[in-house]
N, C-alpha and C positions, 0 to 999 in steps of 0.2 A: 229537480235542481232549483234554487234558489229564482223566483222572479220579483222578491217585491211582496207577494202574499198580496194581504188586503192592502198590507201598507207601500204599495207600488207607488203611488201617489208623490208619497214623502220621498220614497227612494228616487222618484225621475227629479223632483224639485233640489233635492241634494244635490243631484247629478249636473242640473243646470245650473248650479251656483259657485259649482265647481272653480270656474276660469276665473269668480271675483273672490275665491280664498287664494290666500297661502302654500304654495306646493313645494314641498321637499321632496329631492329623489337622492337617492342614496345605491349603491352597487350591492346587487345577493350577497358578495360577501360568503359565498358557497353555504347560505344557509338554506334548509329543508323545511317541509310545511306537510303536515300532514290533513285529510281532510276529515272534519269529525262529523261532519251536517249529513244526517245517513242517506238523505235523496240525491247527494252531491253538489255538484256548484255545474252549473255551465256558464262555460269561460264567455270573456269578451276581445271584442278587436284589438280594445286601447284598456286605460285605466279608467272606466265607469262600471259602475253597477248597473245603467240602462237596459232593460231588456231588451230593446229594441239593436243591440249594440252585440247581442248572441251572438257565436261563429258557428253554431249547432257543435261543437263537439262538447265536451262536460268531463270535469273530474270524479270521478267514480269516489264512493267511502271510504276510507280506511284508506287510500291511492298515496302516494308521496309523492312531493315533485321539489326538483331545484328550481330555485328564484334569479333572477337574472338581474332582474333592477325592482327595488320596491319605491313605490308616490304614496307618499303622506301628505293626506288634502280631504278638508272636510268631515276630520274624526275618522276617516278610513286608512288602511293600507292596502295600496293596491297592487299586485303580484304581477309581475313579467316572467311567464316561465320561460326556461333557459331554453327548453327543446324547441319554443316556438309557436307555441300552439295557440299561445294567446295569452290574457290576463283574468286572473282571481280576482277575490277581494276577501279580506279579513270576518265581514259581519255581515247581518241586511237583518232590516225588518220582515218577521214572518204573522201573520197573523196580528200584527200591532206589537212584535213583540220585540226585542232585540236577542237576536241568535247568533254566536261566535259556527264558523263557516271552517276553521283550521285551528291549528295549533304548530308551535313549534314542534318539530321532530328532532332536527338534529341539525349538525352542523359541518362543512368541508369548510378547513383549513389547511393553511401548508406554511411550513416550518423549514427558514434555511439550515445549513452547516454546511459553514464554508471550510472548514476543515475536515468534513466526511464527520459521517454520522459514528455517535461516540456514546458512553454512558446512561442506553437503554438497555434495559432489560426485554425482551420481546416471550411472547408466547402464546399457545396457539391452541386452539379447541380439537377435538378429539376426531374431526374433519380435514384437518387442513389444512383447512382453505382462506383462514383468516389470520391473520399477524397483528399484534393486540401489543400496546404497551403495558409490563404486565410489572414494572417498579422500575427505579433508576438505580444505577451501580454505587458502589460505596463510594467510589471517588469521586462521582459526577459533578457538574453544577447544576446541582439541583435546581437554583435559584433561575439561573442561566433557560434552565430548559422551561420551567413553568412561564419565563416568563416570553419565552418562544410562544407558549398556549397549548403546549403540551399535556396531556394528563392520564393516571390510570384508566385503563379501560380503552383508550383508544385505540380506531382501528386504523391501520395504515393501508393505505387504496392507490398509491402513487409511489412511485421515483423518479424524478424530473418529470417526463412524459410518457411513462412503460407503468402500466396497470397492472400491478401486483397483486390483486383478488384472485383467489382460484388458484395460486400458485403454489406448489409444495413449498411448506414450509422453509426447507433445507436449503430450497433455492433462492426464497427470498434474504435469507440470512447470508448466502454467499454473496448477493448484491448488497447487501446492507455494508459488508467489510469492505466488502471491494471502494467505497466510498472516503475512506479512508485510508487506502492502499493495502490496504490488511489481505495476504492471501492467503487460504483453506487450506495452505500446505508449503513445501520447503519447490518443490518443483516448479516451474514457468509457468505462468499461468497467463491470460490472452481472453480480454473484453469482446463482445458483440459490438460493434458501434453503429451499424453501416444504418443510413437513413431509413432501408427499406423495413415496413412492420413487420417482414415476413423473415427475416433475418438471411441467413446463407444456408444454403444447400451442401449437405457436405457430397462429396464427392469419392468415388474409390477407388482415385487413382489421384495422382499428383501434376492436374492435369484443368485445367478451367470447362475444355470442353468434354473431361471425361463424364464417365456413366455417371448417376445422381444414386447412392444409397435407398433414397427416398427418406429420412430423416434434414433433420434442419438445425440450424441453431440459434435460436432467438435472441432478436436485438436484446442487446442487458445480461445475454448468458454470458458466464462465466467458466472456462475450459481450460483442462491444461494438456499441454502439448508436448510429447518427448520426441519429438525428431522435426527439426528445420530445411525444407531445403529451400534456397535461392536459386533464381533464375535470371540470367541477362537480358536487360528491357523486356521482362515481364515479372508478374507479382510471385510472394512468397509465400512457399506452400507449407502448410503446419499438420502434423498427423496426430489425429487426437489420439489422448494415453487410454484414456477408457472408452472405448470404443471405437469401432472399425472407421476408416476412413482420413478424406482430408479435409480440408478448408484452406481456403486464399485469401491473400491480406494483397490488396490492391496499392498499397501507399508506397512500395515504389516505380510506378509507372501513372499513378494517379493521386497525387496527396493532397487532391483536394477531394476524393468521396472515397475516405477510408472506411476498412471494412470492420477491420479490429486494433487493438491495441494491447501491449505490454503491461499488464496490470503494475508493474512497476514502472510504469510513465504515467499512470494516469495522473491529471490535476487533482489534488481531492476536494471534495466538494459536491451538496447535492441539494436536491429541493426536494422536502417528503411532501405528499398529499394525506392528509388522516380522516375520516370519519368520527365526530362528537355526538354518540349515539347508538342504537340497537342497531344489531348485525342483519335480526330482520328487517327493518325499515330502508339499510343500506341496500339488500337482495331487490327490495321492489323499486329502489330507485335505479339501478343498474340493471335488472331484469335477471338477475340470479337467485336459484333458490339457495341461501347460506346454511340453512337451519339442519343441512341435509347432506349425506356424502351423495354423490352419484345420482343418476338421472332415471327416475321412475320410468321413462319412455322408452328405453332401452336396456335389458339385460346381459349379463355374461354369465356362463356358469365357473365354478368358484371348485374345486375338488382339494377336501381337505385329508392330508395324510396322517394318522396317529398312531407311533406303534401301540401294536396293541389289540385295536381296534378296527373295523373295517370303517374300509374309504367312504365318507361321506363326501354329497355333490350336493352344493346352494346355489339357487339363482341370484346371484345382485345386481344392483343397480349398475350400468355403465359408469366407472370413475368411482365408486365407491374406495377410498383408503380403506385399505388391506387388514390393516388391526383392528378398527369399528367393525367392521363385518365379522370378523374372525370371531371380534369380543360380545357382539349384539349377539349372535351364533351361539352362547355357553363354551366356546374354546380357552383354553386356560395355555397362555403361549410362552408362561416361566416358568423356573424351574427353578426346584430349592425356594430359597428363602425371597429370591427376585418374586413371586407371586405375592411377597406383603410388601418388599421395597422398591418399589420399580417408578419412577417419575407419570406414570399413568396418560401416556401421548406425550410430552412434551420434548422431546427427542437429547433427553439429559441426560437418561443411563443406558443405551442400548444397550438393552437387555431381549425386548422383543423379537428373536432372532429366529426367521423362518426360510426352510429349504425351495426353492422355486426349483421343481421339479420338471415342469413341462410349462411352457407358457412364457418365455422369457421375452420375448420380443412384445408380448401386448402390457406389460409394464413399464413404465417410462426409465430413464438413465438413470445410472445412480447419482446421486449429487455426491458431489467432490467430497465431502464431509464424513457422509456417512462411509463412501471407499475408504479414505483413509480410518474412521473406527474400525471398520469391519477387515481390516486388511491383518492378513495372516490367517484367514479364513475361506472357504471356498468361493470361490466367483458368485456360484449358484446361490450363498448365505446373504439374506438381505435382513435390514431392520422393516417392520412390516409399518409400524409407525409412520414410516416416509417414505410409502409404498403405496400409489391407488394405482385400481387394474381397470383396463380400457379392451378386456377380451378373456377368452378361456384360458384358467391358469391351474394347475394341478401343485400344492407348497406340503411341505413335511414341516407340522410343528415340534416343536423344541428338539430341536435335529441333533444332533450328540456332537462332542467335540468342539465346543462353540469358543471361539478365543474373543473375550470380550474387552473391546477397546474404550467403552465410554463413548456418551451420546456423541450426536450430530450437530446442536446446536449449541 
């Protein structure tokens, strides 16, 4: 890591001269820094270069980090990381020489609408896991949104305070309308609100202290509900439509820590967070790997059905999406002419329609979107597209009979 080299000298004398220049400091501004100095940098307590001034920890190569506050003083920029761990700096003399220490990587920004988010086009890699601005709608203000700081390629990492990476696509598009009051269908549909990050428990009975399912519903989900009941001086219990169970809405016995809300009451209005930048450099800043379905440290096996053919059995990664596996695999999941025209992941022609034969429980719910495409079709019939598996699953490709509603997204 960076000490100064031969030219430490100059560097501690810069250092001292510090308090008699000029200091600007200015807010991160959610900008990233990548380190390019291949031995690293080891950090400081404050905004010096002094070695004497070490914390012993050090930013590793190739490492990204968010910036918290940067000082401009003395020809340098000096880095405040956000996690805490101390301060960078932009340069140093090595050897007599002058060596750049970082680079820009990227950039967190956020973007209001206060009328609910409108006139994006969004789309998603063959993963997932990432929500991408991928053009703006024919009607949009185009003007309006660039000048928000919007732009192609961005990736979207926030909704108010609910971290949207990693998330099925389907579901972050259900939050994105929802912002808008926009709902995924003609039926009643009911917001997660409640403070807690863990969201509600549903329940299998209509009942607060009843048994717990062992499912949840995440603060920011979106759900609809076909049967209401009320209770006097106590809260209101709602039975979700796709899937077992219930959930309680606290607001009227406690309106001040509600749990959910009437998607047609929401205020609309939201605050995105986005990423200006590669999806790998966002992975290492958040500690996720993006570039990747599924988690190399954990397997499930995968058993695929073809008529025809005997059953084949794959290991994949834990959380691997269902069609990358399928498709990395040489499985061919269309049929007829859908094998040349099919939107290839982007969840626009549900076409990719696969039988969940045995396994149903260790794939997550269906999002409200794709129920409604896929409706008029067997329960068991999912789009694999906006399908990762989290355990053993047994699916029948191109299943017969398949009534095709158009994508999810």
């Amino acid at each position: 890591a960076p000490s100064g080299g031969k030219g430490g000298d100059l560097a501690t004398t810069v250092t001292q001269s510090i308090s008699q220049r000029e200091r600007v400091v200015e807010e991160g501004g959610g900008r990233c820094y990548r380190v390019t100095y291949p031995p690293g940098i080891a950090l400081r307590g404050g905004p010096t270069c002094d070695p004497r001034e070490r914390t012993g920890d050090e930013l590793a190569y190739g490492e990204v980090f968010e910036v918290k506050k940067v000082v401009r003083q003395a020809g340098r920029e000096y880095l405040e990381l956000l996690d805490g761990r101390g301060w960078a700096f932009d340069w140093n003399y090595i050897d007599d020489e002058r060596v750049e220490l970082v680079e820009l990587a990227a950039q967190l920004y956020t973007a209001a609408f206060p009328s609910g988010v409108s006139g994006i086009v969004w789309q998603s890699d063959t993963t997932m896991q990432c929500c991408q601005v991928k053009s703006f709608s024919g009607g949009a203000d185009v003007a309006a949104l660039t000048e928000a700081g919007l732009s192609i390629g961005d990736t979207l990492v926030m909704l108010d305070q609910d971290p949207l990476i990693g998330m099925p696509f389907a579901k972050v598009l259900e939050r994105l309308w929802a912002t808008a009051g926009r709902a995924p269908g003609t039926g009643e549909f009911y917001k997660v609100i409640t403070e807690s990050p863990y969201g509600i428990g549903i329940r299998a009975t209509p009942d607060v202290d009843g048994p717990r399912t062992g499912q949840d519903l995440i603060r920011g989900e979106i759900f609809e509900v076909d049967e209401v009941v009320t209770v006097e001086g106590g809260p209101t219990f709602l039975h979700l439509k796709n899937r077992p169970g219930w959930v309680f809405d606290l607001s009227p016995v406690s309106p001040e820590t509600p749990t959910v809300v009437k998607l047609s009451e929401i205020e609309p209005g939201c605050t995105l967070t986005l990423w200006r930048g590669s999806t790998e450099d966002l992975g290492k800043t958040i500690g996720l790997d993006l570039g990747r379905s599924g988690s190399s440290s954990k397997t499930c096996n995968l058993t695929v059905i073809e008529d025809g053919q005997p059953n084949q059995r794959l290991k994949i990664p834990w959380g691997s999406n269902l069609r990358k596996a399928l498709v990395d695999n040489g499985f061919q999941l269309y049929q007829d002419m859908q094998q040349v025209f099919n939107c290839n992941a982007q969840q626009l022609c549900g076409t990719c329609v696969i039988d969940v034969v045995e396994g149903e429980g260790n794939l997550p719910d269906q999002p409200l979107n794709e129920a409604k495409c896929m409706a008029g079709n067997p329960q068991s019939y999912r789009l694999c597209c906006a399908t990762d598996v989290f355990g053993d699953v047994s699916v029948r490709i191109r299943p017969p009979k398949v009534k095709y509603g158009g994508g999810s997204s």
